[in-house]
N, C-alpha and C positions, 0 to 999 in steps of 0.2 A: 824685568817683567814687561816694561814697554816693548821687547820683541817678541815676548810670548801670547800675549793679550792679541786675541782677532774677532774680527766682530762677526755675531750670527747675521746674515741676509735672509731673507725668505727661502724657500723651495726652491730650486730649479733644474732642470733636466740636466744640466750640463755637468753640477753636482763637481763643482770643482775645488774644495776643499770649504775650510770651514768658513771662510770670509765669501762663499756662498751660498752657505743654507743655514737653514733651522731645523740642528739635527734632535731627534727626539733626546734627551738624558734621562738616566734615574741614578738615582743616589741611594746605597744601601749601607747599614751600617754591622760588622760583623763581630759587634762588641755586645749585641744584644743579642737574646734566643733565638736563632733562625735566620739570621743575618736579614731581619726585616726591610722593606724600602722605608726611607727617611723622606727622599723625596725624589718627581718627576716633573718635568718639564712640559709645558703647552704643548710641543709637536708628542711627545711621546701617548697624550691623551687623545690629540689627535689622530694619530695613527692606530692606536690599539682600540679606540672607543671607550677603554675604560676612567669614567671621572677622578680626577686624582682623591678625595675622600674613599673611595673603593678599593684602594692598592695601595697607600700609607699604611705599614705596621705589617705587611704582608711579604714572603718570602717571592722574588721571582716566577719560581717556579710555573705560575698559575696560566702563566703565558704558553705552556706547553700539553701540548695532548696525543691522541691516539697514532698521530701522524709522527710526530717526533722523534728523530733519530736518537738511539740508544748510546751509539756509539757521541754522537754529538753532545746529550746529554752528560754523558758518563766524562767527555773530556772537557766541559765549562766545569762539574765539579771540580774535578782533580787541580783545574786548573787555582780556584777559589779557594780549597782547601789548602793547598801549596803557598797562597798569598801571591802568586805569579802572575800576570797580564797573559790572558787567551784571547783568541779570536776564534770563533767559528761560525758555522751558516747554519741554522735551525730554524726547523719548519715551527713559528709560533702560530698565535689565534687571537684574534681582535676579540672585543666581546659578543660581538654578534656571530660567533663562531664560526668567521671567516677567514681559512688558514691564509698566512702569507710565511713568504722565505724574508729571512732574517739574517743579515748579516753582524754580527754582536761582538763588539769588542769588549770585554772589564781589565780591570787594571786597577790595583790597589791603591791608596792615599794615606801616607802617612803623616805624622807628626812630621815637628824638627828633631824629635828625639830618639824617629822612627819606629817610634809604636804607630800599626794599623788603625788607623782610625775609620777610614771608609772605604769602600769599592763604587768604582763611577763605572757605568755601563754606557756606552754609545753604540744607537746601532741604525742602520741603514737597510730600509726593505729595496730587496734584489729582485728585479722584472728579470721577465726570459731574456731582455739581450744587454743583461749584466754580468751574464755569467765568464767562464774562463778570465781573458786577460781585461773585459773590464770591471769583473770581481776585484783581480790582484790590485788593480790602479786606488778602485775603492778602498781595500784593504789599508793599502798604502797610507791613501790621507786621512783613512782614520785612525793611525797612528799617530799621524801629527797630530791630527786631531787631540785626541786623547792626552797628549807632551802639554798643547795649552792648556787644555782644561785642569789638569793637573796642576802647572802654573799657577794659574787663576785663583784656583781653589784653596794652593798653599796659605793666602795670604786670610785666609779663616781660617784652614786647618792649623795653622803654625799657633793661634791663637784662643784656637776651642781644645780644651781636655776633657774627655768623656766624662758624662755626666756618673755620680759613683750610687745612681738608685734610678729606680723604673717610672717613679711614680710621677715625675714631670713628662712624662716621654712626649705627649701632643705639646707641649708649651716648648721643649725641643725640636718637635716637628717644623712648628709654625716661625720657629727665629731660625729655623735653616734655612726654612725656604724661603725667607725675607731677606735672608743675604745673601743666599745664591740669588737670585731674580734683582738684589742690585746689583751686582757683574751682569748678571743678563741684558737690564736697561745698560750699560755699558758699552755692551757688543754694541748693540743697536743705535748708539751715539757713533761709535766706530763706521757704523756705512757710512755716514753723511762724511768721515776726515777719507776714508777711500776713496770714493768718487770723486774728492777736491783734492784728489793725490797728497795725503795731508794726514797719511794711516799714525801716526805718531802720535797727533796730537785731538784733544779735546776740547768740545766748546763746553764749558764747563758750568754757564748758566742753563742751558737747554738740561744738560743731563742732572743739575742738582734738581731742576724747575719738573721736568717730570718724573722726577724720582720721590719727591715729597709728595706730590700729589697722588701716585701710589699709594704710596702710606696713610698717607690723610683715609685715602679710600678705603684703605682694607682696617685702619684702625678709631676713623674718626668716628661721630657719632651726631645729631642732631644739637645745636649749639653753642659745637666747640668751633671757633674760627678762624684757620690757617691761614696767615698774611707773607707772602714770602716779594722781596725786595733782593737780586741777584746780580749783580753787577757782570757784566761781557767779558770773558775775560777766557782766552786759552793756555790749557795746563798739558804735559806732556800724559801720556796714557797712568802710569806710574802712582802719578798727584791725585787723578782725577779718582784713583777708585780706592785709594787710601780715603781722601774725602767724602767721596761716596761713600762709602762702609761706616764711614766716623756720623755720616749725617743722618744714617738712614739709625744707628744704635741711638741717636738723640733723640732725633722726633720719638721714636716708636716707644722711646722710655715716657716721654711728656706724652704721649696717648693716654697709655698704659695707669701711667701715675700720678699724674697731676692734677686730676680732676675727680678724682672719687669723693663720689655723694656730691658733685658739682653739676648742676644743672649745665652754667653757660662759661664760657674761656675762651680767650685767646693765646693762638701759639704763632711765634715770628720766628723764621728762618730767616739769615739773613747775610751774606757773602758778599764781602768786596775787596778792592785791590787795596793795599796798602798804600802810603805814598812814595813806603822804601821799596818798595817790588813786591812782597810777600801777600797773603790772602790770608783775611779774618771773615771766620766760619763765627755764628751766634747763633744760637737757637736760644730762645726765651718764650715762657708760660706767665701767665698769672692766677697758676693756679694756687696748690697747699703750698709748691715749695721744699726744695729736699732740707727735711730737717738740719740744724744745725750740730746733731750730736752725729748725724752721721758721715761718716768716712765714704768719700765719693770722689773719685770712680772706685768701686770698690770691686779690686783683684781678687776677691774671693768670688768674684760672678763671672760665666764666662763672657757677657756684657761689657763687664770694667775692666776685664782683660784686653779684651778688643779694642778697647777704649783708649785701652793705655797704649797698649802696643802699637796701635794704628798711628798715635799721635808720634812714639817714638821714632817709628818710621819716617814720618815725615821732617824730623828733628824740629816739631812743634811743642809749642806751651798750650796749657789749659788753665782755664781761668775762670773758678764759679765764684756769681756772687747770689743774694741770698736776699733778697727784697721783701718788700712788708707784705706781698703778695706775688709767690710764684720764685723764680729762679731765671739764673740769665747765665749763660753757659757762652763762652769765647776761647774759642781755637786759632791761634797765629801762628801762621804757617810761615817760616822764613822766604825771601826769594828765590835764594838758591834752589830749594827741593820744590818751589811752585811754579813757576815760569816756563813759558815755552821760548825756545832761545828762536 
């Protein structure tokens, strides 16, 4: 996975693969009716105009109009219906109903079991002197493209199984997009080990340090208050986003659950080196507390699946303990699977 992982960069003209830009994504999932989007990415809002609340739950399709090549149309179908990865160039429409040409890769995602679980779409708009052979070049490295993302992705898809009813769909929605988008804070930690020629590795307090604060943000609330203490410490690409995944399913549980009908709380992340080599992750609340009769991580959620699995991967222990107020959660990561050599 450390060879597959590359990190998003901004825009730029040169457009020279993916550890250059911010290419738009959506996520569709073709286990539901209509193979609705699940989710899109910041450039892809940016580009089309459309707010991502407006295109959650929505087919594709709506990107296409009166301009739009039949035949083009008719071969993304075939291609989706087949379960096959297509490429083609389609005339789509931002929301201000300003056509642009589209260069659109999908390609399917599956389990480890190989059941279909999503289709990732990457696409790149094509000015007049993109066309012919700097189309193909495009093409090209949005394959690769596409090979990481895919990568990337496995290490949620190997551990989410579709949900077996409709009626959570937005609380699906909103934990997809909270796990894609910590891969995403990942890329983004990856420019700064590129530029220090240093693509392998992570600085692993910066990226745990703005990745809670994320969360704090999108899930915290007026007097709950996140204290985080992260010690310096560089992990290989691999460590960091197993941890990252493990970190962000923590906090966003202690959002979520630790403080109902709770005015005011404290929440403490907290990561440092061992003195044998390895890293201990803690996240702690003093809020209700996960009950004592309950079974936690609990593998029947696809949460405590991640949970587990993530820890597995890293050939770490987990360790709750259960205080007179709140819970106190520790993850020890051996050396071997945490260090940069």
């Amino acid at each position: 996975m450390a060879d597959s992982i590359q990190e998003i960069l901004k825009e730029d003209t040169s457009f020279d693969g993916f550890a250059k830009t911010q290419l738009p994504m959506v996520v569709t999932n073709p286990n539901l009716e209509d193979n609705p989007i699940v989710y899109v990415n910041h450039a892809f809002t940016q580009q089309t105009g459309y707010a991502r609340s407006s295109v959650i739950g929505r087919n594709c399709r709506f990107l296409q109009g009166e301009g739009s090549d039949k035949l083009a149309v008719d071969r993304l179908r075939d291609g989706i219906s087949r379960r096959e990865s297509v490429s083609v160039d389609i005339l789509n429409y931002r929301a201000n109903g300003e056509p642009f040409m589209n260069r659109l890769l999908v390609a399917p995602l599956a389990d480890e079991g190989g059941h279909l679980t999503y289709f990732v779409g990457i696409q790149k708009e094509l000015k007049s002197g993109q066309m012919g052979a700097a189309a193909e070049e495009i093409d090209a490295q949005l394959v690769e493209i596409q090979d990481r993302v895919e990568t990337d992705m496995s290490i949620i898809i190997s551990m989410i199984r579709q949900q077996s009813n409709s009626t959570s769909l937005p609380e699906e929605y909103e934990a997809l997009t909270r796990r894609i988008e910590t891969l995403q804070l990942l890329y983004e930690e990856m420019k700064l080990s590129d530029v220090q020629s240093n693509r392998d590795i992570i600085h692993l307090a910066s990226y745990l340090s703005r990745l809670c604060c994320a969360i704090g943000h999108a899930y915290g609330r007026s007097g709950i208050r996140l204290n985080l203490q992260i010690d310096p410490v560089d992990v290989p690409i691999e460590t960091a986003s197993r941890v990252g995944l493990v970190a962000s399913e923590l906090l966003a549980n202690a959002y979520q659950h630790a403080f109902d009908r709770i005015e005011t709380g404290l929440i403490e992340v907290r990561m440092s080196q061992l003195s044998a080599g390895g890293l201990r992750l803690t996240v702690s609340d003093d809020g209700l507390g996960i009950p004592s009769f309950m079974r936690w991580p609990d593998t029947g959620s696809v949460g405590g699946r991640m949970i587990s699995g993530l820890i597995e991967g890293l050939e770490g222990t987990l360790q709750l303990s259960r205080g007179a107020a709140g819970s106190f959660i520790a993850i020890d990561v051996p050396a071997g699977a945490s260090l940069a050599e």
